[in-house]
N, C-alpha and C positions, 0 to 999 in steps of 0.2 A: 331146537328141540330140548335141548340140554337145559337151559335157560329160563325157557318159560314157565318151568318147576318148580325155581326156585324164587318167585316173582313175589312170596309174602312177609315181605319186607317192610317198616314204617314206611312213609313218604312216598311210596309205589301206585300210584292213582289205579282204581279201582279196576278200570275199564281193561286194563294189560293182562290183569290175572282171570283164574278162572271162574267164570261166576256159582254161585251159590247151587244148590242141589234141588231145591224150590222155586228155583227163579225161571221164569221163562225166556231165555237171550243168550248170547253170545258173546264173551271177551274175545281180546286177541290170541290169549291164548289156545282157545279152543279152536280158532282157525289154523293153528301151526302145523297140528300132526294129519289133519287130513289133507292142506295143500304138500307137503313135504310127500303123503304118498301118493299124490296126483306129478308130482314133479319124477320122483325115482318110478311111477309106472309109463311115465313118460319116456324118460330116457331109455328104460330097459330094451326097447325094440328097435330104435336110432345104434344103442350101442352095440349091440347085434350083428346088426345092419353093419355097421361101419367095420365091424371085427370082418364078416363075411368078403366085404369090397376087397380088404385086402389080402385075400384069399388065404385066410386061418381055416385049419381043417374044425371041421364041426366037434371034434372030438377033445379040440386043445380053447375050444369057445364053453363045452363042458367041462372041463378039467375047471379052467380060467371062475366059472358061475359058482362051482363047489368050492373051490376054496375059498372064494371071495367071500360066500352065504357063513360056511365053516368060521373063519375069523370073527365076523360079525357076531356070529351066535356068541365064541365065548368073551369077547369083548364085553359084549352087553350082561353075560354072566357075572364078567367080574363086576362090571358098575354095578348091578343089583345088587350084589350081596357085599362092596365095599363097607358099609356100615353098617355090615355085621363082624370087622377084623377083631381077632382079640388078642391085644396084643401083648399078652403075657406066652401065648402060643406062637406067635408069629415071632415077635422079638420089633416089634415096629409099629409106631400110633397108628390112627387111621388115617389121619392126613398124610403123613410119609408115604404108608399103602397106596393112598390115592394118587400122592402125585406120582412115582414111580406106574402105577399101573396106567394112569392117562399118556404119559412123556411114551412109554410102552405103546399105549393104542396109535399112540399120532404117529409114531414110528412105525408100523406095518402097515407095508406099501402091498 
């Protein structure tokens, strides 16, 4: 998902990135973000399911859903607005920011 964003590179054959606003068609990357959430609408009722078998009380399967959503949110908070750091306020480029705040997201389990 991350990736496909960043796909307007020289040498990057056409077909990979997103196509055009006028164009009638489909790149690859335009298939990422809806199989991605046909894949996590998928799991969502399996991983449920699977919490319940091992007899988790319904109330630590909602605890477990909040926090998990909760992370996520500010995770994606911080990527959005990572390039807007400024770093005469912060004290740190924006790549620094970035790589700290990613090494940060892959760490929270």
């Amino acid at each position: 998902m991350l990736f496909v964003n960043d796909l307007y590179m020289p040498g990057v054959p056409s077909w990979l990135g997103h196509v055009e606003r006028d164009f009638d068609g489909m790149g690859l990357a335009d298939w990422v973000f809806p199989g991605f959430m046909f894949m996590v609408g998928m799991s969502i009722p399996y991983s449920i399911g699977n919490r319940m078998s091992r007899g988790e009380a319904k109330a630590d399967i909602l605890k477990h859903i909040l926090v998990r959503s909760g992370s996520l949110l500010i995770i994606g908070v911080l990527m959005a607005n990572s390039r807007n750091v400024n770093a005469e306020y912060t004290g740190m480029t924006k790549s620094l920011w970035s790589m700290i705040m990613y090494t940060g997201g892959f760490l929270i389990r």
